[in-house]
C-alpha positions as CSV (number, residue, x, y, z in Angstrom):
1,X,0.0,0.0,0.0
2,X,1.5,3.1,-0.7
3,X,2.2,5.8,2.0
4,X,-0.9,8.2,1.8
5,X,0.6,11.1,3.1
6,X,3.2,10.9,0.3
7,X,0.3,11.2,-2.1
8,X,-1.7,14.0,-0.2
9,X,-2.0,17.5,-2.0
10,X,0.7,19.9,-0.9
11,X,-0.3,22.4,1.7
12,X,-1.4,26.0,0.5
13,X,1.0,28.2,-0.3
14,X,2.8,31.0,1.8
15,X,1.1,34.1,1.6
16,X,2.3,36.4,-0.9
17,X,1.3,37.6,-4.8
18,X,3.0,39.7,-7.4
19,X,1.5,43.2,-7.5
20,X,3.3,44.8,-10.2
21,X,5.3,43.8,-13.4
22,X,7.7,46.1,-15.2
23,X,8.7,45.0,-18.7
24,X,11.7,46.1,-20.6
25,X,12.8,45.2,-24.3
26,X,10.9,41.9,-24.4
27,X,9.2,41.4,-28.0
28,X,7.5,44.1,-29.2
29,X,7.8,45.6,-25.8
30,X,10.2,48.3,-25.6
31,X,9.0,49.5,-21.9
32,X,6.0,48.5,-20.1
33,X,4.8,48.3,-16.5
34,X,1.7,47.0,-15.1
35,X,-0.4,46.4,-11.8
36,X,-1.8,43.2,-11.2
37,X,-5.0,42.1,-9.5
38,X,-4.9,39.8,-6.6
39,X,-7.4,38.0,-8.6
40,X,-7.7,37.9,-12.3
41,X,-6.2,40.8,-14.3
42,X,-7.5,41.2,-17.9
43,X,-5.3,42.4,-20.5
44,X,-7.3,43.8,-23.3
45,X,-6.1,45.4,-26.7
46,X,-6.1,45.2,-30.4
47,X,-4.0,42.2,-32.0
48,X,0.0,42.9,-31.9
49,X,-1.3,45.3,-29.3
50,X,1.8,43.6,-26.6
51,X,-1.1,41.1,-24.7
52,X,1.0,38.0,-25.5
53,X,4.4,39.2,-24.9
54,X,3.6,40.6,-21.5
55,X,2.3,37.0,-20.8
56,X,5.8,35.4,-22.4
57,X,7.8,38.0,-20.3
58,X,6.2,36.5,-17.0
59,X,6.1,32.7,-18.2
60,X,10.0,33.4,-18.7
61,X,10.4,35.7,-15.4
62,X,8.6,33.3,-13.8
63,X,11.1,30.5,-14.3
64,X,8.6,27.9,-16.5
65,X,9.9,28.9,-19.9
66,X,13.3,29.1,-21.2
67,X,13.6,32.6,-23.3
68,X,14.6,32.7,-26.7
69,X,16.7,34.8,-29.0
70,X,13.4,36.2,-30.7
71,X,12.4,37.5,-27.3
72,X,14.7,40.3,-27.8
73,X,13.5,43.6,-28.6
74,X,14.0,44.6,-32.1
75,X,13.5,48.6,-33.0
76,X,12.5,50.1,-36.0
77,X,15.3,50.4,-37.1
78,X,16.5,46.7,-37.3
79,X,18.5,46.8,-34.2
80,X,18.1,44.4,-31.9
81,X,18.1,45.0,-27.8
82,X,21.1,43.5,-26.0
83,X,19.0,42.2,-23.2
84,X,15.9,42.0,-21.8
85,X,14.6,42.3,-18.1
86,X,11.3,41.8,-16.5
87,X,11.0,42.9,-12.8
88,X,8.3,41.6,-10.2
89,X,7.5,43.1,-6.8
90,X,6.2,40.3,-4.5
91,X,3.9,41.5,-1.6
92,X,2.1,39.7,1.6
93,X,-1.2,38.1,0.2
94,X,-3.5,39.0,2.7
95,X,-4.6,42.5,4.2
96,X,-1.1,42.2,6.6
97,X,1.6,44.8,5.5
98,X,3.9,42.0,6.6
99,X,5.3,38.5,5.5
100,X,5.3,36.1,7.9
101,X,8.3,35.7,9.8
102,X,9.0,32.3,7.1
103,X,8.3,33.5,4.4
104,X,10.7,36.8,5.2
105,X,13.5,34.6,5.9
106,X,12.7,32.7,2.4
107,X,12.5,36.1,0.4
108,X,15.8,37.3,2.2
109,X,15.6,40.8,1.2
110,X,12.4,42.0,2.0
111,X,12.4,45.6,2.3
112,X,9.5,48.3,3.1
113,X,7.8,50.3,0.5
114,X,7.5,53.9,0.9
115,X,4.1,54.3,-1.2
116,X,2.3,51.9,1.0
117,X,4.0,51.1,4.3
118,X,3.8,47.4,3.5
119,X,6.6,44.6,3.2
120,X,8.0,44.3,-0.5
121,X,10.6,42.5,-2.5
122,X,11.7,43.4,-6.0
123,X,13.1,40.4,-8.5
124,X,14.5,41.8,-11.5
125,X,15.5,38.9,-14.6
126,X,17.4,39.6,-17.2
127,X,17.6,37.6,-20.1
128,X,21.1,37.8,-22.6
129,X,22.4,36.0,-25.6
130,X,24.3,32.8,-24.6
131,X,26.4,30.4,-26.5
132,X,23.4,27.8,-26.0
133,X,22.2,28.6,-29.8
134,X,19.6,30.3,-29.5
135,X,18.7,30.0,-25.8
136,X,19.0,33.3,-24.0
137,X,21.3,33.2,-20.1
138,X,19.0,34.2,-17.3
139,X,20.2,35.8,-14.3
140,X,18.3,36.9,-11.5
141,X,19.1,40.1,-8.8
142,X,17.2,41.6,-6.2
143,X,15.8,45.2,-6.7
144,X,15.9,48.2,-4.1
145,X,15.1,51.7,-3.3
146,X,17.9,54.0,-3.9
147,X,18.6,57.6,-2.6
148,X,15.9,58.5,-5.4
149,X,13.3,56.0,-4.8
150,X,13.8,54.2,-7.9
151,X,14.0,50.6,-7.9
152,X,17.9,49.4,-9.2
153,X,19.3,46.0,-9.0
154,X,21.8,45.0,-6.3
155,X,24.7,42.4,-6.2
156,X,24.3,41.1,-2.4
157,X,23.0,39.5,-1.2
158,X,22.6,37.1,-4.1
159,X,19.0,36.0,-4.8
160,X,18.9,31.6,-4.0
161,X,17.7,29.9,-6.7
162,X,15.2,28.1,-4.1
163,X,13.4,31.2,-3.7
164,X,11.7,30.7,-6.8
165,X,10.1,28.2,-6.5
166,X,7.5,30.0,-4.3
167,X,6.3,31.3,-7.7
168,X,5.4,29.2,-10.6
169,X,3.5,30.4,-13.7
170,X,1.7,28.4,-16.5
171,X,0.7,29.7,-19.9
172,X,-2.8,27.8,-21.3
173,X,-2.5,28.9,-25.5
174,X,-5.2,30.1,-27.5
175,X,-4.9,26.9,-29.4
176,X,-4.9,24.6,-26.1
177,X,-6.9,21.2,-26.6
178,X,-7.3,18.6,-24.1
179,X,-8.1,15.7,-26.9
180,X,-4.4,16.8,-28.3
181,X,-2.9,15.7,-24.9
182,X,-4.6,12.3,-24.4
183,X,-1.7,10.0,-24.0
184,X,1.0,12.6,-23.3
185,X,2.8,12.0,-20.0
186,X,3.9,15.4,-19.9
187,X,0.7,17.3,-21.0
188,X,-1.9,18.7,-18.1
189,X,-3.3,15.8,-18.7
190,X,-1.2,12.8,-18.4
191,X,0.5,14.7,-15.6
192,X,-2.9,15.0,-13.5
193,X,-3.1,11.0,-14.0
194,X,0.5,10.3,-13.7
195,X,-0.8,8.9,-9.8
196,X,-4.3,8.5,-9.2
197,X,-3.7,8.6,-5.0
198,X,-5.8,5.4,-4.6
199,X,-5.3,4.2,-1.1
200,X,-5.7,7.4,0.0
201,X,-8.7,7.2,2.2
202,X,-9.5,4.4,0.8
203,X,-12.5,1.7,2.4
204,X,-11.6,-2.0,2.3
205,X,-12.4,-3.6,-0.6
206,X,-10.8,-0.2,-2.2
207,X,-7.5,-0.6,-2.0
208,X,-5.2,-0.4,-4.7
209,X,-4.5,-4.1,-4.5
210,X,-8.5,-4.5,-4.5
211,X,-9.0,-2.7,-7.8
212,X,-6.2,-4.1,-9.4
213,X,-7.3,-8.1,-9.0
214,X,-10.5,-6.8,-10.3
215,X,-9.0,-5.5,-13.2
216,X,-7.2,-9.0,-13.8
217,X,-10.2,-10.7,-13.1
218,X,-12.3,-8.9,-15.8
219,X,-9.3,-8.8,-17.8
220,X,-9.8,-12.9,-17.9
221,X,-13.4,-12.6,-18.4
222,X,-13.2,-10.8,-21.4
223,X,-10.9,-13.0,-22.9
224,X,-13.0,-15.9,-21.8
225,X,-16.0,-14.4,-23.4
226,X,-14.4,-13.5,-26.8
227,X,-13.2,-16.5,-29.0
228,X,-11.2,-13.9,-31.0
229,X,-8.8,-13.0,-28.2
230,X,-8.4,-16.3,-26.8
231,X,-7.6,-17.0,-30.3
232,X,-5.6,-14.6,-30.5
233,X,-3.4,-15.1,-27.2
234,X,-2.9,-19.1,-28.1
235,X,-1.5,-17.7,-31.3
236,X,0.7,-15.2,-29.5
237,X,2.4,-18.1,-27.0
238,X,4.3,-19.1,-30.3
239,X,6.8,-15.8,-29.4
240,X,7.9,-18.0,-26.2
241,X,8.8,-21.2,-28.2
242,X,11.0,-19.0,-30.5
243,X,12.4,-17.6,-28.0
244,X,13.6,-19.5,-24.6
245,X,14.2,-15.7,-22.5
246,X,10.4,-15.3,-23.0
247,X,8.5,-17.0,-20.4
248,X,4.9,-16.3,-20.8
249,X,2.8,-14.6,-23.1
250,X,-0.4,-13.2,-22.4
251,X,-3.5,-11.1,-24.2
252,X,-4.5,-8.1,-21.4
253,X,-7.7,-6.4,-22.7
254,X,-7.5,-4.0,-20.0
255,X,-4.3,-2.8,-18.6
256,X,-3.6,-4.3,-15.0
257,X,-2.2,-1.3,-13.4
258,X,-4.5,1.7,-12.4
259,X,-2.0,4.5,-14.0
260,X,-2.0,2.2,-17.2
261,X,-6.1,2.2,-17.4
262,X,-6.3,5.9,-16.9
263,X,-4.0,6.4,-19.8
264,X,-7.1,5.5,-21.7
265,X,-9.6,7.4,-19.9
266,X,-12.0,9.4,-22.1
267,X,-14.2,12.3,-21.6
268,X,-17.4,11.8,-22.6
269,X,-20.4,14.6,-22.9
270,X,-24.4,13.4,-22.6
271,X,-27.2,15.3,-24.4
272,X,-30.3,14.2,-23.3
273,X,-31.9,12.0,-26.4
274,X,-28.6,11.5,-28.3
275,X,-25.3,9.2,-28.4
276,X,-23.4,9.3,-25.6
277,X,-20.1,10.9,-27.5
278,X,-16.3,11.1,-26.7
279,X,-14.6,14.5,-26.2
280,X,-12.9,14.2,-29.6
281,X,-16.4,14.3,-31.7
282,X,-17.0,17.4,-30.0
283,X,-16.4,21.0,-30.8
284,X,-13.4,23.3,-30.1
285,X,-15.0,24.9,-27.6
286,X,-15.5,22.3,-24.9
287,X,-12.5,20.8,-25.9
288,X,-10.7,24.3,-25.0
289,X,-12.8,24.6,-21.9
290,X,-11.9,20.9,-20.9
291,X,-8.2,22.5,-20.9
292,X,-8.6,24.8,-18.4
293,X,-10.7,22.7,-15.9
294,X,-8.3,19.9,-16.0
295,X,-5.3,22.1,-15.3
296,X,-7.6,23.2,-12.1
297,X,-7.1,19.6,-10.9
298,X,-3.2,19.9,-11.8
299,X,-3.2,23.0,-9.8
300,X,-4.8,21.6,-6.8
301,X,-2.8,17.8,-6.6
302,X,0.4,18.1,-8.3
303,X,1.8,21.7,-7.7
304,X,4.3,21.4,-5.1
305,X,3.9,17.9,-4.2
306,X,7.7,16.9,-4.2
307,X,8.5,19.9,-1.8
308,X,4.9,19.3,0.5
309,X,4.1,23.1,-0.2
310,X,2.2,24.5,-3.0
311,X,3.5,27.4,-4.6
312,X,2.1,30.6,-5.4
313,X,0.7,29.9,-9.2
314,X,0.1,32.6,-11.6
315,X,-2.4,31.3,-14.8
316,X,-1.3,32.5,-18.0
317,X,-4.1,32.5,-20.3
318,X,-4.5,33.6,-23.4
319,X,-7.8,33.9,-25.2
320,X,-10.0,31.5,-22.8
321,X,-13.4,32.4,-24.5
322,X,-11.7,31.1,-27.9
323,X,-14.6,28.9,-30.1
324,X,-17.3,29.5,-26.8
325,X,-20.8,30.7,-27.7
326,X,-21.8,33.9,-26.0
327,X,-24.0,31.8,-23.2
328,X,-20.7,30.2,-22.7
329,X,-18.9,33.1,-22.4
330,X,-21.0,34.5,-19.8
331,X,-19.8,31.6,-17.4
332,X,-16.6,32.2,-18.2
333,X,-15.8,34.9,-16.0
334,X,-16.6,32.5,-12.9
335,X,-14.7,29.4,-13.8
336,X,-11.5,30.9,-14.0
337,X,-11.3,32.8,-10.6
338,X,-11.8,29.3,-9.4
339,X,-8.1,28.5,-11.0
340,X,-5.7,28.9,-7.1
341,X,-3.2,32.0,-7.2
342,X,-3.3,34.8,-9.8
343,X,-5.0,35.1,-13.2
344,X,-3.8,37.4,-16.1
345,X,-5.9,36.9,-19.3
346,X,-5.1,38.4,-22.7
347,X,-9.0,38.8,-24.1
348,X,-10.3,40.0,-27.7
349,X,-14.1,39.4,-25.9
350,X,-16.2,42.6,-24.6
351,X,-18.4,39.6,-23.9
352,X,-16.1,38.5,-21.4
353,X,-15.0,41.8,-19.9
354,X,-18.3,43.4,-18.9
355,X,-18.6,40.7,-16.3
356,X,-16.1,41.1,-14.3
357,X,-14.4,44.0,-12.0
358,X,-14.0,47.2,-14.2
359,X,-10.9,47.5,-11.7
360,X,-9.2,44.1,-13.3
361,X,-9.4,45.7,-16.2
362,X,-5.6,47.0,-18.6
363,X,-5.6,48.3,-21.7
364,X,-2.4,48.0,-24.1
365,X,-2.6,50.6,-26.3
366,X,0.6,50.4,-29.1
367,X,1.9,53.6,-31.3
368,X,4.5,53.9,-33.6
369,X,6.3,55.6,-30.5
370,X,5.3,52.6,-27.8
371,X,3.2,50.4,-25.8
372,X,0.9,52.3,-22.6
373,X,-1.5,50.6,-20.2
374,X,-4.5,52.7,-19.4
375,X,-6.9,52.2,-16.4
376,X,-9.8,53.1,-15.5
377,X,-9.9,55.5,-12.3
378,X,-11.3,54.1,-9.3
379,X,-13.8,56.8,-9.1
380,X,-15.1,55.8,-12.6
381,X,-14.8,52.1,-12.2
382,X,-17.2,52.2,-8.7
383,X,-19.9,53.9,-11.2
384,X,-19.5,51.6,-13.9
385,X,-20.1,48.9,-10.9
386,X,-22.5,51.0,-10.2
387,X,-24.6,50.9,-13.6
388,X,-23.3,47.6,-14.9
389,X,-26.6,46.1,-15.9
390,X,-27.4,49.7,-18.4
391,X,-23.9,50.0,-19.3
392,X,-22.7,46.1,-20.5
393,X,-22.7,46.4,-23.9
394,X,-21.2,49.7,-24.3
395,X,-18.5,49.2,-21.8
396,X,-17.7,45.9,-23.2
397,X,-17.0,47.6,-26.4
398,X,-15.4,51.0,-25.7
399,X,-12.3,49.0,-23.9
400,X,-11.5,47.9,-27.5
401,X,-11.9,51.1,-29.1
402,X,-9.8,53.5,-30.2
403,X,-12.6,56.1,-30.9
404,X,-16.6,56.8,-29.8
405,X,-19.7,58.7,-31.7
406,X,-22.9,59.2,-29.7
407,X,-25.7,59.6,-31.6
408,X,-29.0,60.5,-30.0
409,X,-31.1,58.1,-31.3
410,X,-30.7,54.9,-33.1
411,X,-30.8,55.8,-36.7
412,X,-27.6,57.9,-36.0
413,X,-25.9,54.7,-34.8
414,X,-27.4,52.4,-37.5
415,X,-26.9,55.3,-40.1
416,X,-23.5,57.2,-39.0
417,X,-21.0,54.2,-39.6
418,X,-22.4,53.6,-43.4
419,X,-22.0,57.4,-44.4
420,X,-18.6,56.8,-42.7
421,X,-17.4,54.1,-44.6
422,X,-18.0,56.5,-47.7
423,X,-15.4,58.8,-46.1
424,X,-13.1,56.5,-45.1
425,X,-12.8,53.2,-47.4
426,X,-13.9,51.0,-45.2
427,X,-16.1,50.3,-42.0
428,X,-14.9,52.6,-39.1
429,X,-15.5,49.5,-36.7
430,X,-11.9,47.9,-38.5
431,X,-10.4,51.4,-37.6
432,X,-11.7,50.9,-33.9
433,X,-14.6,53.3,-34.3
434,X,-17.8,52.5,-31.9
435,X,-21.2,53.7,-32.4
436,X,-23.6,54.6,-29.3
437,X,-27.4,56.3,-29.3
438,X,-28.0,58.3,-26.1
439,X,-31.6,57.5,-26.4
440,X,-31.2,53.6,-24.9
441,X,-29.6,55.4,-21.8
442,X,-30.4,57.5,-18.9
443,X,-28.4,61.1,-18.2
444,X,-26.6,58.8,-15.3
445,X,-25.5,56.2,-17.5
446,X,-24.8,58.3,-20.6
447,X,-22.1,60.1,-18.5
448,X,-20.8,57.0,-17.1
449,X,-19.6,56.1,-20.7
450,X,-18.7,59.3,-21.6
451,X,-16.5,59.7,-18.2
452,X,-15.1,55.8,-19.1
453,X,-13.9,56.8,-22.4
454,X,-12.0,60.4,-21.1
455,X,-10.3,58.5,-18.1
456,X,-9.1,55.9,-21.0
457,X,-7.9,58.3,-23.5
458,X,-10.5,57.3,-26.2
459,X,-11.6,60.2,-28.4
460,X,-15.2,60.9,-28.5
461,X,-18.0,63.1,-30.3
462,X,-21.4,63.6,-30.1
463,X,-23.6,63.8,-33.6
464,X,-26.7,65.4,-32.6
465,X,-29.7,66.8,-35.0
466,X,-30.4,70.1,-33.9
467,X,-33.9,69.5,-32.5
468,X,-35.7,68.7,-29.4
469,X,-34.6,65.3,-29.2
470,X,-30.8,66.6,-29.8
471,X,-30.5,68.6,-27.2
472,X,-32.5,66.4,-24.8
473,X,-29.4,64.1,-25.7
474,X,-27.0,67.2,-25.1
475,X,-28.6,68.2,-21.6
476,X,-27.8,64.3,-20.1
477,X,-23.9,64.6,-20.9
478,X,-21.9,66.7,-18.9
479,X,-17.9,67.5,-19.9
480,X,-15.8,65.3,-18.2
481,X,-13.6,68.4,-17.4
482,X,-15.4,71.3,-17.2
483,X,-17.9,69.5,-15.6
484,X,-20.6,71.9,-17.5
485,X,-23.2,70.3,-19.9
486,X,-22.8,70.1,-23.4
487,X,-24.2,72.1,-26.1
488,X,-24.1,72.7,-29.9
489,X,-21.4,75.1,-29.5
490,X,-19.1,72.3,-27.7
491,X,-16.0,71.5,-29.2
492,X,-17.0,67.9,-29.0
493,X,-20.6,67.9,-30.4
494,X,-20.8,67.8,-34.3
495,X,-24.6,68.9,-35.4
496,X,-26.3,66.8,-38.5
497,X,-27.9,69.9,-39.6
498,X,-31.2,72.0,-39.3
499,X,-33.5,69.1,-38.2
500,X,-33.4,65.2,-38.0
501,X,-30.8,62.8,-39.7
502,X,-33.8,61.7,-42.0
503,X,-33.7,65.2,-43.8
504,X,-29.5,65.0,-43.8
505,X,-30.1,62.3,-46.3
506,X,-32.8,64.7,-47.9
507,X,-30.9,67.3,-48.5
508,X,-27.6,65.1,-49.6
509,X,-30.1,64.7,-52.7
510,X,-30.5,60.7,-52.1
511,X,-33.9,60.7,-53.7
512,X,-33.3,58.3,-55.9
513,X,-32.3,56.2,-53.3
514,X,-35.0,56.6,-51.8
515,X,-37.3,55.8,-53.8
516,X,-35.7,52.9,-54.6
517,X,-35.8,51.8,-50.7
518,X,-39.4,52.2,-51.0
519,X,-40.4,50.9,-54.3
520,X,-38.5,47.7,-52.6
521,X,-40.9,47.3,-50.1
522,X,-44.0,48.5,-52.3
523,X,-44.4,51.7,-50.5
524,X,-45.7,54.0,-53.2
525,X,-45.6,58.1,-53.3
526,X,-45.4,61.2,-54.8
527,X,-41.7,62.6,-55.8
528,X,-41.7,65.6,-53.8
529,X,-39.3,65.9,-50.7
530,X,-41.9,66.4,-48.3
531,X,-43.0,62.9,-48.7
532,X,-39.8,61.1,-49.1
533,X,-39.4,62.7,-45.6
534,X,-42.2,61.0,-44.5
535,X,-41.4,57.9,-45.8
536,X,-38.2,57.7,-43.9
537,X,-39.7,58.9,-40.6
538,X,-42.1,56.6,-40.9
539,X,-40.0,53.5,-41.2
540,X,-36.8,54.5,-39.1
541,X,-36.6,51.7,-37.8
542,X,-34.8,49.8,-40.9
543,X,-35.4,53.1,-44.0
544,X,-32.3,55.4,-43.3
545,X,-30.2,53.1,-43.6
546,X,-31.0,50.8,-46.5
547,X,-30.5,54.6,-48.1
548,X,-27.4,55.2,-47.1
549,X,-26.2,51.4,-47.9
550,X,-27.8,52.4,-51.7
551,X,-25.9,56.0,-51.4
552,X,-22.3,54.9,-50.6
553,X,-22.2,51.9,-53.0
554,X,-23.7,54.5,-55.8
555,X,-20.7,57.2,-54.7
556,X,-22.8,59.7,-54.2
557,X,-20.9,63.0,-52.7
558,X,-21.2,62.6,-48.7
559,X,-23.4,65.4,-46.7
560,X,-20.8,68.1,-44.8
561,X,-21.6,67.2,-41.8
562,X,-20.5,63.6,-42.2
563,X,-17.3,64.9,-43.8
564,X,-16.9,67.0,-40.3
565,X,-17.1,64.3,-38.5
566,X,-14.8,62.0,-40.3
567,X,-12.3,64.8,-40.6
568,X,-12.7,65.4,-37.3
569,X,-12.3,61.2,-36.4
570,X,-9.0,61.3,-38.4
571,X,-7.4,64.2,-36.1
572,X,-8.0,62.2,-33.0
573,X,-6.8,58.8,-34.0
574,X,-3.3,57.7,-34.6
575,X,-5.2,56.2,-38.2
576,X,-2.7,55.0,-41.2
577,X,-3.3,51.6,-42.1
578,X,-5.9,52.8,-44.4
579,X,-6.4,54.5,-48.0
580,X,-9.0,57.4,-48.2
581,X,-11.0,56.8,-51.2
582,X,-11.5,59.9,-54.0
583,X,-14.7,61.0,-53.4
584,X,-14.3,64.7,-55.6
585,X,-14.0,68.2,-53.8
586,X,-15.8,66.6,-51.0
């Protein structure tokens, strides 16, 4: 019987998490630094935005992954960085400003940080070309204050190779699939099943030894009850008459050792009325998923076990709501801050992001100059809390954008990114341009967002008709800054024209257009303005825009205040991945 307290789970880990990360000519990173949650910090950003070399940077940091000569930096210029560093600050886990006497004598040079009061340690690696081929030397110093308060690295005392392993880190990839890793020792998977702790707690009959003479006495059974294997074995005995070192030959259907059968353990998913079916016939998505909650299990029984302590783990994952449905998604959130130690997900989903803490939230914004992070404030992120359930969707989408336009209704939003995509080639929503209507929220929710995209640096603009119903829209955002409410006359606010959106198209001469819109649906009137005014305030619903769609794919010249506001789009963003099309003197 094996000794159950050699197969127990190691105890939890010391108390103590990583609160910030600096980053310095790793990948596309030229300089980056970042807070970290206790909990799960979401990186969010456009694609090459830095997401997955700040997760590579820590993986290496970390000690889990050996660094590589494409880790180093390379400039515009075709230069490429000497070295790399990432520095960690490790601080007690709990509300304590201390370590525990322990854990400070593990860290060694524990020192006290001026900003907060509280205990702190400061690990810088840095990662240089070796004569390994292509494998980058690691070398690891402790950080402190200077006479300045900035952090530099120090010589003594040296920083023990032991101390790292109070910290491990894991990266789960975008492309992660359980199926992939049946029958790999090494995988999450084999590892979980590498020892399936049997006579732990185990009741008599239980027992490893129990299980295992069942297994041999099935084993027997089935190759009593199958003339094909017994067959089959007879046959078999002829490789011990060939060959006198062989003693005994014999057919095992089912593997005699309890490791052995749970290398061929499946996952199998039940729908009610259908086929009981294996894992692999199943989609991406719960194959993806299945990842994650077996590397829970890894987390919880293998972690640690040949030191009897579990160390402080820090999840690496990248894209966790990859080929899920948006129910899925929804449960997402949940599941991983059930993964031990500290989460940092890289995320393309606003899905994903409006359920969680808008505190949790980074976002890596990349110019031609660098990479930032951008927060929200805390004062901002309490009322987001505040007015989650009105302000989901559009939170969830201004983290990813680079640029917003309120409308204040919505036609403008349905309406305002066709005209656009006259003026600029192509959709706005590829150049990170999101549409919002005032009219779906309150005055206190309408500022919420607006105040969410200022504290973020995201440019905004309001496109208002110059009617009732505009400057209803007007009187329920006040300036971020100034603190005063909008008008027509605010550098911010871009006005349609004299009256509604509907008569913008009028007056842009899109009559044909509009009458074909409505001979389309068998709406019949008379050409006069007047009534193809009606028409479309009658059906805004769905009418303004089928006339714009008609409009821009005929050319026709875009109204000036559209032009405003695309002119006015362009000065804000960082935009030049994209051709402006020829529309005349426009």
């Amino acid at each position: 019987m094996t000794d159950s307290s050699a197969n127990a789970p190691p105890e939890p880990a010391a108390g103590l998490r990583i609160s910030r990360v600096a980053i310095r000519d790793f990948r596309c990173i030229d300089e980056i630094q970042l807070d970290l949650e206790p909990g799960t910090t979401y990186l969010v950003g456009e694609n090459n935005s830095g997401k997955t070399s700040i997760l590579y940077a820590l993986w290496s940091a970390l000690g889990s992954r050996r660094p590589l000569d494409d880790d180093l930096h390379r400039a515009s210029d075709g230069t490429t960085a000497e070295e790399a560093s990432v520095d960690i600050w490790i601080v007690p886990s709990d509300t304590s400003d201390n370590f525990s006497p322990e854990l400070s004598q593990q860290l060694v040079h524990v020192q006290r940080d001026p900003s907060t009061g509280r205990s702190i340690v400061g690990i810088r690696s840095v990662f240089k070309s070796s004569r390994e081929g292509g494998i980058l030397l690691t070398r690891r110093y402790f950080l402190q204050l200077d006479d300045e308060d900035e952090w530099v690295p120090v010589e003594a005392p040296t920083l023990p190779p032991r101390l790292m392993n109070l910290l491990e880190a894991h990266l789960l990839h975008a492309s992660r699939d359980l199926v992939e890793e049946f029958g790999n020792r090494t995988s999450i998977w084999g590892r979980v099943l590498a020892d399936l702790q049997i006579d732990q707690n185990a009741e008599p009959g239980e027992t490893r030894v129990d299980l295992e003479n069942a297994l041999i006495d099935i084993a027997q059974r089935i190759r009593d009850a199958s003339p094909v294997l017994s067959s089959l074995e007879e046959d078999l005995k002829g490789i011990a008459e060939a060959q006198a070192s062989v003693g005994r030959v014999e057919l095992q259907p089912v593997p005699p050792r309890l490791e052995e059968l749970a290398k061929t353990a499946e996952v199998v998913l039940h729908q009610e009325g259908q086929p009981v079916l294996p894992l692999r016939f199943q989609g991406l998505g719960s194959r993806s998923l299945a990842t994650m909650l077996v590397f829970k299990t890894l987390a919880e029984f293998r972690l640690g076990a040949d030191s009897g302590s579990k160390p402080h783990l820090v999840t690496l994952l990248e894209e966790p709501e990859a080929h899920l449905h948006p129910q899925a998604i929804s449960v997402l959130q949940s599941l991983l801050d059930r993964l031990p130690g500290q989460r940092i997900v890289s995320t393309h989903s606003p899905q994903l992001v409006v359920h969680t803490d808008p505190r949790s939230v980074r976002i890596i914004r990349r110019s031609a100059e660098s990479i930032r992070v951008v927060s929200l404030t805390p004062e901002t992120a309490r009322r987001v809390a505040q007015f989650r359930k009105y302000v989901e969707r559009p939170f969830g989408e201004i983290l990813f954008a680079r640029a917003i336009v309120f409308g204040d209704g919505s036609t403008e939003r349905c309406v305002l990114p066709v005209l656009l995509s006259g003026y600029f080639g192509c959709h706005p929503a590829g150049l990170g341009i999101s549409f919002f209507d005032c009219e779906s929220m309150d005055q206190n929710q309408t500022g919420v967002v607006v105040k969410a995209a200022h504290d973020l640096g995201i440019r905004w603009l309001i496109f208002v008709d110059n009617d009732p119903s505009g400057s209803k829209a007007l009187n329920r955002i006040y300036h971020p800054l100034t603190g005063e409410k909008l008008t027509i006359e605010s550098e911010e606010v871009i006005v349609s024209g004299d009256e509604q959106i509907e008569q913008l198209l009028v007056d842009a001469d899109y009559l044909e257009e509009i009458e074909e819109v409505a001979d389309e649906n068998n709406i019949k009137m008379a050409p006069n303005k007047k009534r193809y005014l009606d028409f479309l305030a009658d059906n805004k619903p769905w009418a303004a825009e089928r006339v714009a769609i008609r409009a821009i794919k005929n050319k026709r010249p875009l109204p000036d205040p559209i032009i405003e506001l695309g002119r006015r789009l362009e000065e804000g963003l960082d935009i030049t991945n994209y051709t402006k099309p020829d529309r005349g003197a426009q």
